[in-house]
C-alpha positions in Angstrom: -54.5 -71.8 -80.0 -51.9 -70.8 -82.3 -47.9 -70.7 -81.2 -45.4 -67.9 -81.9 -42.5 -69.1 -83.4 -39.8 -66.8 -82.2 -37.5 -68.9 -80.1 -38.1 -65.6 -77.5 -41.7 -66.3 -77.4 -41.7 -70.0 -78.3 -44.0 -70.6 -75.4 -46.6 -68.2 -75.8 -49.7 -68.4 -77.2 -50.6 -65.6 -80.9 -53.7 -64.2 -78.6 -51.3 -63.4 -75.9 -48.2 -61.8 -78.0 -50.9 -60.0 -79.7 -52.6 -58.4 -76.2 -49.2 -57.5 -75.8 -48.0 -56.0 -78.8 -51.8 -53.7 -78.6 -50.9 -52.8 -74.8 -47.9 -51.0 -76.3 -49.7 -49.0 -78.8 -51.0 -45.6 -78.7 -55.1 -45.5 -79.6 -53.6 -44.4 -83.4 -51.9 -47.6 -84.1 -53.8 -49.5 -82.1 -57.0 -48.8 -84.5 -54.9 -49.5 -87.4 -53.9 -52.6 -86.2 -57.3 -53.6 -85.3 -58.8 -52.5 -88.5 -56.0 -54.6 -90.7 -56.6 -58.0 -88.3 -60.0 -57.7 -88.9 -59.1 -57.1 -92.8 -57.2 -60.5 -92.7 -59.7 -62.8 -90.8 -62.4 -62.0 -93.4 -59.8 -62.1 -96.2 -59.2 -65.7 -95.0 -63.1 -66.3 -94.5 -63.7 -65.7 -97.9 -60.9 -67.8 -99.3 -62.1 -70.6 -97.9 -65.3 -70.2 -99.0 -64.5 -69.7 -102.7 -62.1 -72.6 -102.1 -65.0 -74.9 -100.6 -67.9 -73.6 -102.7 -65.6 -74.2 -106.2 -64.5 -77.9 -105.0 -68.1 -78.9 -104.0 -69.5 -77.8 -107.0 -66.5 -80.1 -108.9 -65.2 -77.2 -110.7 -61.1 -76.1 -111.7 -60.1 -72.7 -111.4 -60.1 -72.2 -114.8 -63.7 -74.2 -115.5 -65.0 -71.3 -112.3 -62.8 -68.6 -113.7 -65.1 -68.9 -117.6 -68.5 -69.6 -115.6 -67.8 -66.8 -114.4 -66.7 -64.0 -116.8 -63.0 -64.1 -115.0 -59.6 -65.0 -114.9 -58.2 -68.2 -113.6 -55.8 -66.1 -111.6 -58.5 -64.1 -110.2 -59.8 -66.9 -108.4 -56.1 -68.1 -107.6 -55.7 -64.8 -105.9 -59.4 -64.7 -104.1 -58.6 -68.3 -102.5 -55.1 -67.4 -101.3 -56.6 -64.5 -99.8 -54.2 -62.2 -102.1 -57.7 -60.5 -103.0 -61.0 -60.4 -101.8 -63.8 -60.7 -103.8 -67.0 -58.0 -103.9 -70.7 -59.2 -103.1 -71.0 -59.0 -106.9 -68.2 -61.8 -107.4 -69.4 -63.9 -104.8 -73.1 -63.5 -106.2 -71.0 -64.6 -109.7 -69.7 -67.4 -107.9 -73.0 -68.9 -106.7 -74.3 -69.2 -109.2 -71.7 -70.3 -111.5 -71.4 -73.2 -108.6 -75.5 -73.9 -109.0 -76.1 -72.0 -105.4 -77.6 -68.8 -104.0 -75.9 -66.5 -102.1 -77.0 -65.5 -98.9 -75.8 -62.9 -96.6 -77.0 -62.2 -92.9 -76.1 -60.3 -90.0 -76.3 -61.9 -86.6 -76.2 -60.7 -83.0 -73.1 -60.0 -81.5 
């Protein structure tokens, strides 16, 4: 559970400032606002896993980056979730890092 850090809301918890911040949108904003969260959980998702897949594999940046056909500050920016790399990248990725990519869809 994460903590807001306003000294207004210093007790109360991100899931509840954020049900409150949605209650007070129209069904415009509020799908905007839903679609961009959703954005930035994935975003985050996936720079972990470049992070975590690049480190296992005992690779730099710059040694992923050249595997890879790509700049150093590509993966920089894909692992600080600046950018967000396409199924092609991460198939890249794999196997520069001696895996296979796998993607699945599981029930809800």
């Amino acid at each position: 559970m994460t903590k807001h850090t306003d000294s207004a809301a210093a007790d109360t918890d991100f899931d509840t400032l954020r049900a409150q911040r949605q209650a007070a949108m129209n069904d415009a904003e509020r799908e905007v606002y839903n679609s961009a969260y959703a954005q930035a959980g994935w975003a985050m998702e996936l720079a972990e896993l470049v992070y975590t897949t690049r480190t296992q594999a005992g690779l730099t940046q710059a040694q992923l980056a050249r595997a890879m056909g790509t700049s150093q500050s590509a993966i920089a920016a894909w692992e600080n979730g600046a950018r967000t790399p396409g199924v092609e990248a991460l198939e890249r990725l794999a196997r520069a890092c001696g895996k296979h990519l796998h993607i699945t869809i599981g029930a809800a």
